[in-house]
DOSEKOL-967433 format. One record per atom (N, C-alpha, C, O): atom name; residue in one letter; residue number from 1; x, y, z. Coordinates in steps of 0.02 Angstrom, whole numbers, always signed. Example, Ala and Ser with C-alpha at 12.3 -4.5 7.8 and 13.67 -1.06 7.14 Angstrom:
+------+------+-----+--------+--------+--------+
| site | code | pos |   east |  north |     up |
+------+------+-----+--------+--------+--------+
|    N |    A |   1 |   +660 |   -284 |   +390 |
|   CA |    A |   1 |   +615 |   -225 |   +390 |
|    C |    A |   1 |   +660 |   -165 |   +390 |
|    O |    A |   1 |   +712 |   -166 |   +423 |
|    N |    S |   2 |   +642 |   -112 |   +354 |
|   CA |    S |   2 |   +684 |    -53 |   +357 |
|    C |    S |   2 |   +645 |     +2 |   +394 |
|    O |    S |   2 |   +670 |    +57 |   +402 |
+------+------+-----+--------+--------+--------+
// end
This chain:
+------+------+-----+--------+--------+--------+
| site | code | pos |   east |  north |     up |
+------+------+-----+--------+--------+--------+
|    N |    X |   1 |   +266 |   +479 |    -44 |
|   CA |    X |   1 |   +309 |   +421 |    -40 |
|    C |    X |   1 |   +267 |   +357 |    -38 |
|    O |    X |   1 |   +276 |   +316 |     +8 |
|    N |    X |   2 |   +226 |   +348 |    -82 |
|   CA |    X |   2 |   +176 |   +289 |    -88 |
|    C |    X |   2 |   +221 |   +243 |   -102 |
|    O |    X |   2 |   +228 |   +195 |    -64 |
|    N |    X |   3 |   +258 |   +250 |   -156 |
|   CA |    X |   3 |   +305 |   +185 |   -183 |
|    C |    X |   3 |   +337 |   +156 |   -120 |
|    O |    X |   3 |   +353 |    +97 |   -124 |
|    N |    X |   4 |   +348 |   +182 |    -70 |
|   CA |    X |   4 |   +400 |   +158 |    -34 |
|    C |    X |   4 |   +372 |   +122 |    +36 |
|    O |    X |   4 |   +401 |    +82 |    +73 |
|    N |    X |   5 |   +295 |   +156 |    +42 |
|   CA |    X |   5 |   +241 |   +119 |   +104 |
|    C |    X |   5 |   +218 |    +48 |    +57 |
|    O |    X |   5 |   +201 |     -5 |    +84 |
|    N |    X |   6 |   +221 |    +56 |     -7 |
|   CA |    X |   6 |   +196 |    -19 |    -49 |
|    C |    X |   6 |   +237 |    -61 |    -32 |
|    O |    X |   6 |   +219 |   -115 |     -8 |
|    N |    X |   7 |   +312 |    -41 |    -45 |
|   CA |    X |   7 |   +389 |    -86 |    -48 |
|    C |    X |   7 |   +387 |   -120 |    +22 |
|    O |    X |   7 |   +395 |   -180 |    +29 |
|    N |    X |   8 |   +376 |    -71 |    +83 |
|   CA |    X |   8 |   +374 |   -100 |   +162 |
|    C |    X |   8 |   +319 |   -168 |   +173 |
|    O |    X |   8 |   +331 |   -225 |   +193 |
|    N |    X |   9 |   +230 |   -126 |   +145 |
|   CA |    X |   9 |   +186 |   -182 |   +168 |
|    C |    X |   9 |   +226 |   -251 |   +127 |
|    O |    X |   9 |   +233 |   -306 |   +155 |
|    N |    X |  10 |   +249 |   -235 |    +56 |
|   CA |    X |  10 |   +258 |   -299 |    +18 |
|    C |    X |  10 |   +311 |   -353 |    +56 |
|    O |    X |  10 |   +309 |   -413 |    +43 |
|    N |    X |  11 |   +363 |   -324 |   +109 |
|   CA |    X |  11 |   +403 |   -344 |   +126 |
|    C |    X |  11 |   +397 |   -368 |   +203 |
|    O |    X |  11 |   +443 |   -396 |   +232 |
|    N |    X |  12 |   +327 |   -352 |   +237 |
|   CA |    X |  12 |   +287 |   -368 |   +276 |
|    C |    X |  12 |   +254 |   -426 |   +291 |
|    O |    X |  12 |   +232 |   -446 |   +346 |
|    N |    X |  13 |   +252 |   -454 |   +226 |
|   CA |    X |  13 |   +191 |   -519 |   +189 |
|    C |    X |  13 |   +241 |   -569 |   +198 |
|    O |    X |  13 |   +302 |   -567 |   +194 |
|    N |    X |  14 |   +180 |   -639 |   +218 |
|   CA |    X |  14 |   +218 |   -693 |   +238 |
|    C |    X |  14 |   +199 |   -724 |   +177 |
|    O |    X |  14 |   +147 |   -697 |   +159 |
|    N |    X |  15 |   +216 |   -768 |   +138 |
|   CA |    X |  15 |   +217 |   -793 |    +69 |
|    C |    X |  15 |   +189 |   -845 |    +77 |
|    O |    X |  15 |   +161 |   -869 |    +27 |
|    N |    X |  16 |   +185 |   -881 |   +144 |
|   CA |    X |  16 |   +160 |   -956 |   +172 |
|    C |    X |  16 |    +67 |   -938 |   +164 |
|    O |    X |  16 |    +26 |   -983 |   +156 |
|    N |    X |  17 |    +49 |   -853 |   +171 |
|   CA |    X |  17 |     +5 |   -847 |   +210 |
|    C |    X |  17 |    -59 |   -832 |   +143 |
|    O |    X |  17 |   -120 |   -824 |   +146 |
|    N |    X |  18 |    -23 |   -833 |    +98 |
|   CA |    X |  18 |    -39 |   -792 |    +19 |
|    C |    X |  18 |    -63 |   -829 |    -40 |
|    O |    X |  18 |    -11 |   -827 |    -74 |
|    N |    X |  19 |   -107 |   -861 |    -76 |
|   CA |    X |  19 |   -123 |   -903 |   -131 |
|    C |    X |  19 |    -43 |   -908 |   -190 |
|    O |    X |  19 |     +4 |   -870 |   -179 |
|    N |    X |  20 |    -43 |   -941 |   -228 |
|   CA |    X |  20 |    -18 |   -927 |   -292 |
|    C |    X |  20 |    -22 |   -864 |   -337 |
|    O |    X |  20 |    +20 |   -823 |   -353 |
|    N |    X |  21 |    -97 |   -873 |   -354 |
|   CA |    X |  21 |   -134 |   -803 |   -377 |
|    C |    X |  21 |    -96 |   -746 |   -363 |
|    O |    X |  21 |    -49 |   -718 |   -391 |
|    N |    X |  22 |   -135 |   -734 |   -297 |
|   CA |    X |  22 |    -78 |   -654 |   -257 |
|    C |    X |  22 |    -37 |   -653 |   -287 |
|    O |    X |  22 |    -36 |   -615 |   -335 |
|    N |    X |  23 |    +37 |   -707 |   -269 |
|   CA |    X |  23 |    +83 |   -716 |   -281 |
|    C |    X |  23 |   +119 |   -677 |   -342 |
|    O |    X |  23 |   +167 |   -639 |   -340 |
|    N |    X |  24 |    +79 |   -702 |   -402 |
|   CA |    X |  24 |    +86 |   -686 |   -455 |
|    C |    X |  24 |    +67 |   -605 |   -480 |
|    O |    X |  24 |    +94 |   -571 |   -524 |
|    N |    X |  25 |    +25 |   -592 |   -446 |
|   CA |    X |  25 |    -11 |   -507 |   -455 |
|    C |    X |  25 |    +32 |   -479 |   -410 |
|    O |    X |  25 |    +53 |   -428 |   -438 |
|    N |    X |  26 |    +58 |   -486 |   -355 |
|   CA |    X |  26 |   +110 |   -444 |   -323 |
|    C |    X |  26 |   +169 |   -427 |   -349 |
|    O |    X |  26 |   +203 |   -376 |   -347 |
|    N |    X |  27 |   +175 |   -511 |   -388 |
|   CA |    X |  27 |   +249 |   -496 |   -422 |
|    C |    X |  27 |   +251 |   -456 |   -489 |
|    O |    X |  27 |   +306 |   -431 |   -500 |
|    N |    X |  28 |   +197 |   -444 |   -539 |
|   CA |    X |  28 |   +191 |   -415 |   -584 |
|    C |    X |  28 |   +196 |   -320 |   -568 |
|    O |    X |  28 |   +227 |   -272 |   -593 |
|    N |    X |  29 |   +146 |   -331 |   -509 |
|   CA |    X |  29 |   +130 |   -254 |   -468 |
|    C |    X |  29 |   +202 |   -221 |   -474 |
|    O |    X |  29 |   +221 |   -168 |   -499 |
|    N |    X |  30 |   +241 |   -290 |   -434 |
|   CA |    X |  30 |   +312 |   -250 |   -392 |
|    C |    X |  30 |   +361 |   -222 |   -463 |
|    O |    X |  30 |   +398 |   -173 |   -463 |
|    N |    X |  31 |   +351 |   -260 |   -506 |
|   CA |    X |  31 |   +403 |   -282 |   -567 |
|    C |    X |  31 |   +370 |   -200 |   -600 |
|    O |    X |  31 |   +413 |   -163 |   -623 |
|    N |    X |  32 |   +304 |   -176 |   -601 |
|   CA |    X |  32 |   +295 |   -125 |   -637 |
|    C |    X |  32 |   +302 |    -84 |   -608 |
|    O |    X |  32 |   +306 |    -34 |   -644 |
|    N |    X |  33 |   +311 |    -65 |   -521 |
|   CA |    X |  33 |   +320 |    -23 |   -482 |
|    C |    X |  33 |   +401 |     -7 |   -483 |
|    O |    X |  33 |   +429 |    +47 |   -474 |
|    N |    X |  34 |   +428 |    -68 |   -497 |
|   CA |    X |  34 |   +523 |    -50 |   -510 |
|    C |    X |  34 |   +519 |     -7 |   -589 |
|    O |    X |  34 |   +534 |    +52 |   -592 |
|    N |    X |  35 |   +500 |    -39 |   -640 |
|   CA |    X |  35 |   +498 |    -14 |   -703 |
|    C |    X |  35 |   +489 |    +78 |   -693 |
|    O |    X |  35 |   +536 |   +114 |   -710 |
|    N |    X |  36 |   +431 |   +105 |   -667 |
|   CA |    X |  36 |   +431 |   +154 |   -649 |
|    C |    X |  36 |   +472 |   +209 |   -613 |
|    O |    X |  36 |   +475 |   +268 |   -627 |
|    N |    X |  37 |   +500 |   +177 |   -567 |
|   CA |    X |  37 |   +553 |   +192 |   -520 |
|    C |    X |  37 |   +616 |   +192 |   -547 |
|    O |    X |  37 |   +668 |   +208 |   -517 |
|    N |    X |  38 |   +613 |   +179 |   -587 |
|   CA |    X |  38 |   +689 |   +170 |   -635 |
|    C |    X |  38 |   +677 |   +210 |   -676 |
|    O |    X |  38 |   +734 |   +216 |   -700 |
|    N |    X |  39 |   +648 |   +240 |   -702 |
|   CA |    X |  39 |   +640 |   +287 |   -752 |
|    C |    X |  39 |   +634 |   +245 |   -833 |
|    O |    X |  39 |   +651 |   +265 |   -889 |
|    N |    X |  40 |   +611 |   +198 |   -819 |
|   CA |    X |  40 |   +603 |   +151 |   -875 |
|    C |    X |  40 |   +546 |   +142 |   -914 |
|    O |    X |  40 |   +529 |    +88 |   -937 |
|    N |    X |  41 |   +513 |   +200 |   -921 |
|   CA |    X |  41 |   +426 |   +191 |   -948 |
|    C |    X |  41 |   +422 |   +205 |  -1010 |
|    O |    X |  41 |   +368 |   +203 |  -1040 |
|    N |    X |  42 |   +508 |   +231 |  -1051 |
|   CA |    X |  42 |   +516 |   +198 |  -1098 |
|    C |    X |  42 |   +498 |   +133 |  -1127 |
|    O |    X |  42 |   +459 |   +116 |  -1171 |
|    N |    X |  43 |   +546 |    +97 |  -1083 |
|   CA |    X |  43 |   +527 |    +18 |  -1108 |
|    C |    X |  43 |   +479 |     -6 |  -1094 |
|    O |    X |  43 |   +460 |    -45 |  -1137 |
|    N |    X |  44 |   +445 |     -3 |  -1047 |
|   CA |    X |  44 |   +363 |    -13 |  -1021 |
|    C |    X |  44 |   +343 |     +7 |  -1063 |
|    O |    X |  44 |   +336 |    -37 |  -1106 |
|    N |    X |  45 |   +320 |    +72 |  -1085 |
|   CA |    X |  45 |   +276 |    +89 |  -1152 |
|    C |    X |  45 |   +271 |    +30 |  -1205 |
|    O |    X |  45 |   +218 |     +5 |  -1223 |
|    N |    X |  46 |   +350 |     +6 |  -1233 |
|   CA |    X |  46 |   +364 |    -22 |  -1289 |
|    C |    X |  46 |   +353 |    -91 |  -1271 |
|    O |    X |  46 |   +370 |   -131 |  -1314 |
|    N |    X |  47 |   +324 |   -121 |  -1208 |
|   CA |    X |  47 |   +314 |   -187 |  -1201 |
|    C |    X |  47 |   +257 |   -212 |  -1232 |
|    O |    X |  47 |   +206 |   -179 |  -1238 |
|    N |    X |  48 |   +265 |   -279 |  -1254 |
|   CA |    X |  48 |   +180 |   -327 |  -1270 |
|    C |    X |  48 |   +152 |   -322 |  -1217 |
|    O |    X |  48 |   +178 |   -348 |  -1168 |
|    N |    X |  49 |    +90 |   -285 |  -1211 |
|   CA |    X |  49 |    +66 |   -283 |  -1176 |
|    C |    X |  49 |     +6 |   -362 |  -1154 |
|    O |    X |  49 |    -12 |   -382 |  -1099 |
|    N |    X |  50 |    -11 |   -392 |  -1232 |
|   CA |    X |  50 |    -35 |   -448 |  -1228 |
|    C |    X |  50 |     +4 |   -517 |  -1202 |
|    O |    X |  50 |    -18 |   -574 |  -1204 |
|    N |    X |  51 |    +64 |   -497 |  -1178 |
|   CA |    X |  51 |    +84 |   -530 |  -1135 |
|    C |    X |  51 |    +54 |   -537 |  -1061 |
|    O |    X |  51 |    +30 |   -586 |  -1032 |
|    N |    X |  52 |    +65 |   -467 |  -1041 |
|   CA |    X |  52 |    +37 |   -470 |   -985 |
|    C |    X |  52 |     -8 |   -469 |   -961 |
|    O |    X |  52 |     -8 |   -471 |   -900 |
|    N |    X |  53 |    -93 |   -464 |  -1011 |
|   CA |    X |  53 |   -137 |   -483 |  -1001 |
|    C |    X |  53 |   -168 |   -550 |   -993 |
|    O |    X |  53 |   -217 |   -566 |   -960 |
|    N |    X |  54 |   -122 |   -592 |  -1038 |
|   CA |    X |  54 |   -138 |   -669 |  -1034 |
|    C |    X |  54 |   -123 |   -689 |   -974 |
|    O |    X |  54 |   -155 |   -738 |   -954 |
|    N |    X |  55 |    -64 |   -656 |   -923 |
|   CA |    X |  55 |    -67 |   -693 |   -860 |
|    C |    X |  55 |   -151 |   -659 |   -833 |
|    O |    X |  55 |   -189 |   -691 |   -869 |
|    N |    X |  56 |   -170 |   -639 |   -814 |
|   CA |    X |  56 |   -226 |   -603 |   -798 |
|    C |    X |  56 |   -289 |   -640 |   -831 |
|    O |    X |  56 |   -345 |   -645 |   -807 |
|    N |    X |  57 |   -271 |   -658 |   -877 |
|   CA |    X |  57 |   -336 |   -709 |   -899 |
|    C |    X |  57 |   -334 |   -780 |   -896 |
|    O |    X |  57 |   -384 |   -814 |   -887 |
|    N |    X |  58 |   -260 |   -809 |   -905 |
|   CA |    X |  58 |   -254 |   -877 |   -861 |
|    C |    X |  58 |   -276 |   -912 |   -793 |
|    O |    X |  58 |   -293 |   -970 |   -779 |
|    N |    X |  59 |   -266 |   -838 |   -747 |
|   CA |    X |  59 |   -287 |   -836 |   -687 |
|    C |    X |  59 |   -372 |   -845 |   -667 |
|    O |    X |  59 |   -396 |   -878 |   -621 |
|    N |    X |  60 |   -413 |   -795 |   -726 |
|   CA |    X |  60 |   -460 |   -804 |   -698 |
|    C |    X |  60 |   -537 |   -868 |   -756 |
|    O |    X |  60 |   -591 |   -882 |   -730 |
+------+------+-----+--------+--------+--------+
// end
């Protein structure tokens, strides 16, 4: 039950306490951890993935 000790710490976190950055990698994390959990890795498979690398390289 990893998914669900991730979902707790994530819901643990004070947002005041956290960069932008984080911010943004948590929310991608959480968004692919639902995708999964949904049985949706259909559509995950079929995503641009060069989407979601450009946040990842904007960042750094």
């Amino acid at each position: 039950m990893r998914e669900h000790y991730f979902l707790t710490m994530l819901q643990s976190l004070s947002c005041d306490s956290i960069d932008k950055y984080t911010q943004t990698m948590i929310c991608l994390e959480t968004t692919v951890l639902c995708h999964l959990l949904n049985n949706a890795s259909r559509q995950l498979i079929h995503t641009d993935f060069t989407s979601i690398f450009s946040i990842y390289e904007q960042k750094t």
